[in-house]
N, C-alpha and C positions, 0 to 999 in steps of 0.2 A: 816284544813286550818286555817291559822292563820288570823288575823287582817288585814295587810299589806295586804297577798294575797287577801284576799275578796275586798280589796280596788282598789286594781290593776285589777282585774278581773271586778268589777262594771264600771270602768274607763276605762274598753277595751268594755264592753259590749254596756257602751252608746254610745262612740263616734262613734259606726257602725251601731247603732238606727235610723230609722227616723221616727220612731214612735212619733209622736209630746204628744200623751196625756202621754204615759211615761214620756217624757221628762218634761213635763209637773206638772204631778205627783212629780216626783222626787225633781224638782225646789221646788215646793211646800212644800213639806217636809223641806226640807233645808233652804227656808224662812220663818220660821212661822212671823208671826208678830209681833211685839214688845208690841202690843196695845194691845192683846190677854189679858198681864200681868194689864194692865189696868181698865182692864172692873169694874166700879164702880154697886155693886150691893145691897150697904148697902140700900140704901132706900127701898127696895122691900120686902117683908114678909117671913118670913124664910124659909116655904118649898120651896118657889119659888128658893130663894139663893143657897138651899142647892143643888138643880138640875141642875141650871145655875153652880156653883162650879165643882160638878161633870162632868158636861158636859166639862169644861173648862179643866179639868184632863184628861178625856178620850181623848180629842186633843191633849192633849200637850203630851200623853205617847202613841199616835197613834193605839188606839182606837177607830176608827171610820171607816167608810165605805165612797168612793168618791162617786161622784152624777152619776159617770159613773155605778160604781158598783149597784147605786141603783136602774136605770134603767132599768140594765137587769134583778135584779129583780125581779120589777114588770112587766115587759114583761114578765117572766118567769112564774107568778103568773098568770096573765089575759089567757094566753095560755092553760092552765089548765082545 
């Protein structure tokens, strides 16, 4: 499947969604913030920077987990 189709198939899948946290999710993705690129971190002690940086990376190449995701989790954890 090429580009286009994946495009066309995402764009048929959401508009029959009414899934709001996908919807949700996906908006998300597609706006990240501009401010993200901002975050002044020079003042603060270098290991600190270099974690805050990575962290900053892992958002931005979507690496990370939503708050939805980490609920279940630790609901998953505590059940145990």
């Amino acid at each position: 499947m090429n580009i286009d189709e994946k495009k066309k198939e995402v764009l048929a899948l959401l508009s029959t969604t009414n899934d709001p946290a996908l919807i949700e999710e996906v908006y998300d993705m597609l706006h990240i913030p501009e401010t993200i690129d901002q975050v002044n971190v020079e003042q603060l002690p270098s290991p600190l920077r270099e974690k805050i940086n990575k962290a900053l990376d892992d958002y931005k190449t979507g690496n990370y987990i939503t708050h939805e995701e980490m609920k279940q989790k630790v609901h998953q954890w505590l059940i145990k």
